[in-house]
C-alpha positions as CSV (number, residue, x, y, z in Angstrom):
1,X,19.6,79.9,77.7
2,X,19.5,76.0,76.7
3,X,22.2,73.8,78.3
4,X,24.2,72.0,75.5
5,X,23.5,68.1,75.1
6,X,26.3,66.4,77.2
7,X,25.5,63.7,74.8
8,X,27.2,63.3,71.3
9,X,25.9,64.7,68.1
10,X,23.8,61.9,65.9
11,X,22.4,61.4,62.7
12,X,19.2,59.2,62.0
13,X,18.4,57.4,59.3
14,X,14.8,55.9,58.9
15,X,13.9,53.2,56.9
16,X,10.4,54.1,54.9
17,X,10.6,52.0,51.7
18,X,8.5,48.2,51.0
19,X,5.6,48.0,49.2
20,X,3.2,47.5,52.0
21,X,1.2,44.6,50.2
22,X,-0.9,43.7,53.1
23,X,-2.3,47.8,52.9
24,X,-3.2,47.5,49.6
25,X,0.2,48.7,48.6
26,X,-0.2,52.1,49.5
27,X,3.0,53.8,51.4
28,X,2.9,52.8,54.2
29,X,5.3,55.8,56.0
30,X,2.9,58.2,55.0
31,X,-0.4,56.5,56.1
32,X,-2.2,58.9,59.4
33,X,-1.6,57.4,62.5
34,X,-3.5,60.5,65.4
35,X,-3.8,63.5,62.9
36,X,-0.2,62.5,61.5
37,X,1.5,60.6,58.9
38,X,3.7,57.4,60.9
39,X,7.5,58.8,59.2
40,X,6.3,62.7,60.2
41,X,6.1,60.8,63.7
42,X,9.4,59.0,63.1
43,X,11.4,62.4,62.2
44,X,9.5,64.2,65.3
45,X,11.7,62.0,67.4
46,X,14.4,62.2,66.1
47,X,13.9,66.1,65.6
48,X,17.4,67.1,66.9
49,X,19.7,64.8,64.9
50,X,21.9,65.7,61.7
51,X,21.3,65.1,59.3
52,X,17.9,63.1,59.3
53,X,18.2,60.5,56.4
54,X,14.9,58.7,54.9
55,X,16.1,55.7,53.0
56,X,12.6,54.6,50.0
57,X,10.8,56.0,47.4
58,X,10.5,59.6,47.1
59,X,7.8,61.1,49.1
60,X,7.1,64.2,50.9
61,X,9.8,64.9,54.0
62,X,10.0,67.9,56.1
63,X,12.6,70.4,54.7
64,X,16.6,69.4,55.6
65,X,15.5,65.8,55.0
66,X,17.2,63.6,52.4
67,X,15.9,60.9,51.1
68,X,17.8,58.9,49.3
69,X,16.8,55.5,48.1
70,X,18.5,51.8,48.5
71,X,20.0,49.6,45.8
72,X,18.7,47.6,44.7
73,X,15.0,49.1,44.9
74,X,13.4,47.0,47.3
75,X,16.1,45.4,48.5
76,X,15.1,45.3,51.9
77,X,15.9,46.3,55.1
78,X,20.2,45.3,55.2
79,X,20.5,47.0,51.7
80,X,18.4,50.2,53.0
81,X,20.1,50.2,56.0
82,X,23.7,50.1,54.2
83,X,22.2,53.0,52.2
84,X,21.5,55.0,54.7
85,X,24.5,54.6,56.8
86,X,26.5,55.9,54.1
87,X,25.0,58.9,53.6
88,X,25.9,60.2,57.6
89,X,29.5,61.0,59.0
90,X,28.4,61.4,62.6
91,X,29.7,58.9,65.4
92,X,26.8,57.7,66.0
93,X,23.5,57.2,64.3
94,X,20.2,56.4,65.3
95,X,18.4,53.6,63.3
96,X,14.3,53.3,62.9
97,X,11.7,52.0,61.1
98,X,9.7,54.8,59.3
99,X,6.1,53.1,60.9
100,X,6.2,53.6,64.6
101,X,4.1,56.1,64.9
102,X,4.7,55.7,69.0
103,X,7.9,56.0,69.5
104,X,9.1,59.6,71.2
105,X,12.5,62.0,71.4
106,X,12.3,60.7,75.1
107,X,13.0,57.0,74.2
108,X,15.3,58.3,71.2
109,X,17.6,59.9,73.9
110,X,17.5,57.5,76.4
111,X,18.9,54.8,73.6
112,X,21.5,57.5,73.4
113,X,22.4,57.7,76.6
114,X,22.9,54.0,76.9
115,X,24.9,53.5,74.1
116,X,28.4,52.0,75.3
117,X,29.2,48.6,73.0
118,X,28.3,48.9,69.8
119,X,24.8,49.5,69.7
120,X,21.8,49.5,71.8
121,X,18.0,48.5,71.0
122,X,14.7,48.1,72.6
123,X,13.7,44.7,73.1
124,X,9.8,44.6,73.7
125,X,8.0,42.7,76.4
126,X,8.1,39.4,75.4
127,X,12.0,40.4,75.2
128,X,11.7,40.8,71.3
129,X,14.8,42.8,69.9
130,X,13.1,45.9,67.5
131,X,15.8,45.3,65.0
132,X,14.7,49.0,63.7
133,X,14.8,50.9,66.8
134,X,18.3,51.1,67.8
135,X,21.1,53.7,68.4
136,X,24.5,52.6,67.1
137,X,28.0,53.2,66.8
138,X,27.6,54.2,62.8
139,X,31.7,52.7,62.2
140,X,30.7,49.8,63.6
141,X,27.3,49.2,62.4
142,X,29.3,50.3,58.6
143,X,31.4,47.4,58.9
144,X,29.1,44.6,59.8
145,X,26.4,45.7,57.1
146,X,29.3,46.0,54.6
147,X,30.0,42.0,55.3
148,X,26.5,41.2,54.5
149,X,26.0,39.7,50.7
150,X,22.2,39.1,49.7
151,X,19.0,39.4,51.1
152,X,19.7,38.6,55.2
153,X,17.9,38.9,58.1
154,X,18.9,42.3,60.0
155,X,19.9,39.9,63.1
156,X,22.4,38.5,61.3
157,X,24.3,41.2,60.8
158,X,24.3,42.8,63.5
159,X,24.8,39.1,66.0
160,X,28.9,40.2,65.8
161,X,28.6,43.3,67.7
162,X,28.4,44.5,71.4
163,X,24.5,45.2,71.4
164,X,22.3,46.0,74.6
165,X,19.2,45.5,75.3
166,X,16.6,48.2,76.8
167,X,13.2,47.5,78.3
168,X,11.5,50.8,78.3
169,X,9.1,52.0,80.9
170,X,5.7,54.0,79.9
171,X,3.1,55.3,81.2
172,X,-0.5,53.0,81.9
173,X,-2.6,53.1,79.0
174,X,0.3,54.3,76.5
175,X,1.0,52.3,73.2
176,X,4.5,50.8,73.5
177,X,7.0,52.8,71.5
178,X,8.2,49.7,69.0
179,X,4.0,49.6,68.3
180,X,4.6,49.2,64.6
181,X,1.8,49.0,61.2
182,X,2.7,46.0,58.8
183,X,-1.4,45.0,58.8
184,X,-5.0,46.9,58.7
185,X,-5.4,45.5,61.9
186,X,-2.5,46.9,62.7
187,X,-3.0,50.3,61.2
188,X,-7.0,50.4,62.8
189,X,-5.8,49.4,66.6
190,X,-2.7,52.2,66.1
191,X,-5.6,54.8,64.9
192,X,-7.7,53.7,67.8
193,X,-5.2,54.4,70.7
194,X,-4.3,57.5,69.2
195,X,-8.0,58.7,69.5
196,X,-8.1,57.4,72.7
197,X,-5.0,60.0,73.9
198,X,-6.8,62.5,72.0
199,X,-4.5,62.7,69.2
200,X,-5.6,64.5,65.9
C-alpha cells in the first residue's frame, strides 16, 4: 500500500503557446526532444497534479488534460499565466514552461516541499531565476498577475511576493532541469544529450 503525500494537493499549469519563429514556426511544445515530444515531458513531471492545465493553441494532450488558451492569443507569458491560474482551485499550483524537456517529478516535488512564502523557483547556475519553473501559492500568485496591465515581463509581477530561490543538485553528465529550446541550436544540443542517456 502507497503512503499518502504529506505534501498538499497541486495543480500545474504549463505554458505551451508562442509561435516559435526562430524553429521555423513550428510548435515548439510538441517538437521530440529523446523519443518524446518537450510538453509530453513537461506533463510526465507533473504526472500527479490536478488538474494539469496547458495554456496555447490546441494540440494533442494526454487524456484529463485541458487546454485552454490565453487572451489575447499570443499574449505572452503574464496573459497565459493569468489564464491558466484561473482555470485551478487548488492551494497551490505548480508553474512551467511547456519546453523543458529535462526537468523531472523529482525536482517538481522538491519545489513543493520548499514552498513556504509565496513561491519558490529554480534559479540556474549563474543564479538565473527560471521565471517558468516555479511552485506557487496559486491566491497569491492570482493577485499579483491580476495587477499586471499589458505586455510585462514575468519578473515584474511576481518582484512583490515572498519567492525563494532553489539551486538544484544533479547528477554528472545530466542536462540541468531548466535546459529549455527557444533555438535549433538549442533544440540539436537537447536531442544530443538525450541520445547520450540513451533516451528514445
Amino acid at each position: 500500500m502507497t503512503a499518502p503525500d504529506p505534501l498538499p494537493p497541486y495543480a500545474a499549469v504549463v505554458l505551451a503557446g508562442g509561435r516559435a519563429a526562430r524553429l521555423g514556426g513550428r510548435a515548439k511544445p510538441q517538437l521530440q526532444v529523446g523519443g518524446r515530444t518537450m510538453l509530453a515531458a513537461v506533463l510526465d513531471a507533473v504526472a500527479d497534479a490536478g488538474p494539469r492545465v496547458v495554456v496555447g493553441p490546441p494540440q494533442p494532450v494526454p487524456d484529463g488534460v485541458v487546454v485552454v488558451r490565453e487572451q489575447p492569443p499570443g499574449g505572452g507569458p503574464v496573459a497565459a499565466m493569468r489564464t491558466g491560474v484561473a482555470a485551478v482551485d487548488t492551494d497551490v499550483v505548480a508553474v512551467l514552461a511547456g519546453d523543458l524537456p529535462f526537468v523531472t517529478p523529482e525536482l517538481v516535488r522538491e519545489l513543493r516541499g520548499l514552498l513556504a512564502g509565496d513561491g519558490v523557483l529554480v534559479a540556474d547556475d549563474a543564479g538565473r531565476d527560471q521565471y517558468l519553473l516555479g511552485v506557487w501559492r496559486t491566491a497569491a500568485l492570482r493577485r499579483a498577475l491580476a495587477g499586471a496591465r499589458g505586455p510585462v515581463p514575468v519578473r515584474r509581477v511576481v518582484a512583490a511576493l515572498s519567492v525563494t530561490r532553489h539551486r538544484p543538485g544533479r547528477r554528472p553528465g545530466t542536462p540541468p532541469p531548466w535546459t529549455d529550446c527557444d533555438t535549433p541550436a538549442d533544440l540539436a544540443r537537447a536531442r544530443a544529450a538525450a541520445g547520450e542517456l540513451g533516451w528514445g
